[in-house]
N, C-alpha and C positions, 0 to 999 in steps of 0.2 A: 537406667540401671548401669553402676560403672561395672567396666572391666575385670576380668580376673585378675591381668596382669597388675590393672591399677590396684586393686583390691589389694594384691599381696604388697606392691612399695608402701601403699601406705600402711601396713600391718607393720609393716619392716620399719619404716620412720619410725612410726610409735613406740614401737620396743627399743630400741635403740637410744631414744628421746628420755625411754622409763627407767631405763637401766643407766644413762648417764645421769636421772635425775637422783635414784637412789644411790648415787658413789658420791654425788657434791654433799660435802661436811654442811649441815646444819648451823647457825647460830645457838647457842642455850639461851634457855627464854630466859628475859629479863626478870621474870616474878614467875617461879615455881609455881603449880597447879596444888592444892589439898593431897593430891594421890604422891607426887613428886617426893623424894629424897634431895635434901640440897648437896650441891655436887662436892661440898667439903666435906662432908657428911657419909657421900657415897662412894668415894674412892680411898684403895687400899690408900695406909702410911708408907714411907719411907722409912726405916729406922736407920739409925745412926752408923758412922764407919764399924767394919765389923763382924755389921752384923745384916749381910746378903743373902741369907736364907732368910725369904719372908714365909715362904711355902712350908717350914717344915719345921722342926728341933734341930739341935745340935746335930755337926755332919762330925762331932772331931778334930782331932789337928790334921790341915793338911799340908801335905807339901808342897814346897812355892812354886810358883808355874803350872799345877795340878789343874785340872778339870776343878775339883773341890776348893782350892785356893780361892777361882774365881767365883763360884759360887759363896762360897761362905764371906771371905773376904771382901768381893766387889760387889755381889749382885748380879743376877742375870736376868732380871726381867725388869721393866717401865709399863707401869698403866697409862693409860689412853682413859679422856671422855666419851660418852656416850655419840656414836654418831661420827670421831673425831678422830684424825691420823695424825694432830699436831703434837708433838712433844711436849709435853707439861713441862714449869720452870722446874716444878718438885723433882722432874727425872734428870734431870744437867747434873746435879752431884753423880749419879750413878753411872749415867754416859761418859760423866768427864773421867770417873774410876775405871771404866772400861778402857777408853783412852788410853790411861797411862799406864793398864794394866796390859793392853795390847802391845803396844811400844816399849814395853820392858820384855815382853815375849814373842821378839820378831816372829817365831816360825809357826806360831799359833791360827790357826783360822776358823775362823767361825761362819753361823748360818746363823740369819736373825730370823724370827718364825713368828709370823704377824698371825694375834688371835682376836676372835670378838665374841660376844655373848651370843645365847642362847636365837637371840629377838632378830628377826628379819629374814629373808631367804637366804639360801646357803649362796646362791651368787652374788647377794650384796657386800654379804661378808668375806665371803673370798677376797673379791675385790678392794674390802676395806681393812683384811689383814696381811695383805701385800700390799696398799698404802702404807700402814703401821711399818711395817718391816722395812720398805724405802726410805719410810723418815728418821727414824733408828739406823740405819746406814748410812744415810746421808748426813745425819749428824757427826756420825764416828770419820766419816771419809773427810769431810771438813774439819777435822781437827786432827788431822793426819795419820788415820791409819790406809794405810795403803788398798784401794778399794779392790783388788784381786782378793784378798784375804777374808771376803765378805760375800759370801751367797744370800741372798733371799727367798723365803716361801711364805706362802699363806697357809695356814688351815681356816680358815673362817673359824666356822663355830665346833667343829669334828674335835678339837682336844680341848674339853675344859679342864682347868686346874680345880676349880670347885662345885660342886654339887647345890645345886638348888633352883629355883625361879625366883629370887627374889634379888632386891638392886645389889646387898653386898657380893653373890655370886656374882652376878652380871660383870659388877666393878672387878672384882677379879678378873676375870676371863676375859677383859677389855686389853690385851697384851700384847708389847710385846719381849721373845724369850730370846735373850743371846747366848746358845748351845755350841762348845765347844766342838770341832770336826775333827782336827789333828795338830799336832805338836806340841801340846801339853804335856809335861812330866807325868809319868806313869804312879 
């Protein structure tokens, strides 16, 4: 009969073992299952300069430097793959807007807000939307915004932007949101 003591390290290894296994990023399978969505298929568009509200209609004209400027004009949010904290190539135009949209409004700061879908425990995804939101920072801080200007959080799966169980919510809510904090024109 082993030990109590041994009994709980090895409880503890194992969790520990579980919880590092569910944080390491998946590969996407090479040939989709009959159930699967292909992942061109599944994740939101990007539209065109412009036009940075994907979530919503028309915000109006806003004013430059504005909270709304950045939204409407730049974009404030990048999808993520399923399982996945790397930056997609499709989200580099909107980073790189961000970028320049930053550095035109030094005293601006923000908070990138790492989200994920519905599917997995709420500590996988915590963990995997404060990945999101490191990667999205760490993108912007390499390309020279100043990384004080840059806080981080996760919600996991606690804010979805859309409603449903099915892969185009998911694909939505696989995010992450760059939310203005202060120095934005009023």
């Amino acid at each position: 009969m082993m030990k109590p003591s041994n009994l709980l390290r090895l409880a503890a290894i194992g969790a520990a073992a579980a919880a590092f296994a569910a944080c390491t990023p998946r590969p996407a399978a090479d040939s989709p299952s009959g159930n699967d969505i292909p992942a061109a298929d599944a994740n939101p568009q990007y539209p065109g300069a412009g036009a940075g509200n994907v979530d919503g209609g028309a915000l109006g004209a806003a004013a430059p430097g504005s909270e709304q400027d950045f939204v409407v004009n730049v974009g404030d949010r990048v999808y993520f793959d399923l399982d996945s904290y790397q930056v997609r190539p499709e989200a580099y135009p909107r980073l790189d807007a961000q970028v320049a949209w930053l550095q035109r409004y030094p005293n601006v700061t923000v908070r990138i807000e790492g989200n994920a879908d519905e599917r997995g425990t709420r500590e996988y995804n915590l963990a995997l939307g404060a990945r999101r939101a490191e990667s999205v920072r760490t993108y912007l801080v390499e390309r020279g915004v100043n990384a004080a200007r840059i806080d981080t959080i996760s919600y996991g799966k606690e804010r979805p932007i859309a409603a449903g169980s099915n892969e185009e919510a998911w694909a939505r809510n696989r995010n992450a949101h760059t939310a203005i904090v202060s120095g934005a024109v009023r």
